[in-house]
N, C-alpha and C positions, 0 to 999 in steps of 0.2 A: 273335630270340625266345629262344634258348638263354641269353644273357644276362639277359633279364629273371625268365627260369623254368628258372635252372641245373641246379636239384636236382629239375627232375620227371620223372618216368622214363615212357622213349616206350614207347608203345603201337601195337599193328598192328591192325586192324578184319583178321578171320579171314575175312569175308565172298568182300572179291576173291580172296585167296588161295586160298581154298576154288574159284572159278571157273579159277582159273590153275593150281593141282593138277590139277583135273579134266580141263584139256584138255590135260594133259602124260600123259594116262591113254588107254587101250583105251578105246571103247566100252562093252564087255562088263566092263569094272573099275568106272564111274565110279560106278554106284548102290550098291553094297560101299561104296564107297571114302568117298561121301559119308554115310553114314552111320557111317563111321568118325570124319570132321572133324568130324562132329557132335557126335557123344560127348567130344571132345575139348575144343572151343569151348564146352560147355555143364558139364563138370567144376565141381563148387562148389569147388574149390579147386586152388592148384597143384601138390598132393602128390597130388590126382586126375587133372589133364591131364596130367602128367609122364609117368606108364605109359602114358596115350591117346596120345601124343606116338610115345613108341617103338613103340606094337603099329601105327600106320600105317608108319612109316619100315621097320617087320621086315616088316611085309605086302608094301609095295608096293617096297621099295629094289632086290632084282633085279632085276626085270620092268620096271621106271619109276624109273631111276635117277634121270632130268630130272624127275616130277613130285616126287618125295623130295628132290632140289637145294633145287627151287623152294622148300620148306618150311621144309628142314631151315636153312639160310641164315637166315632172320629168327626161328628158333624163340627167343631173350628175349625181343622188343620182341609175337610175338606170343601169349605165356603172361606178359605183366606182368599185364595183369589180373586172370589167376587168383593172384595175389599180396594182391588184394582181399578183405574176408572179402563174401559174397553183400550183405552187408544193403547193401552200398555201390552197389550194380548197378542199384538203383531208379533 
């Protein structure tokens, strides 16, 4: 596949991730937490998720260093599409 489509840049669906943070979290964290991924996933741009990015990893990196792993690890593949301008999202 990579050979046929060298030059397209990967993408990560926030979705599961967003399920696999969660359950690297407290109970009493996850509803915070997920309305944190949220604001972050839904950014119109990647000079908007970038700060959403950090203000989860500074929230929750002490306390849930594993669910902050889990994230911080694929953070290009899953902020490429904030690299998109919105109109492209339809």
């Amino acid at each position: 596949m990579w050979q046929v489509y060298g030059e397209t840049r990967r993408q990560r669906c926030g979705v599961p991730k967003t399920g696999k943070v969660l359950n690297d979290l407290p109970k009493g964290q996850q509803k915070q937490a997920k309305q944190h991924l949220h604001e972050m996933w839904m950014a119109a741009s990647r000079q908007e998720a970038e700060p959403a990015f950090d203000d989860v990893v500074s929230a929750y990196g002490t306390k849930s260093p594993k669910a902050v792993e889990c994230l911080s690890k694929d953070r290009d593949v899953l902020l490429t599409f904030d690299d998109f301008p919105a109109e492209h999202w339809v």
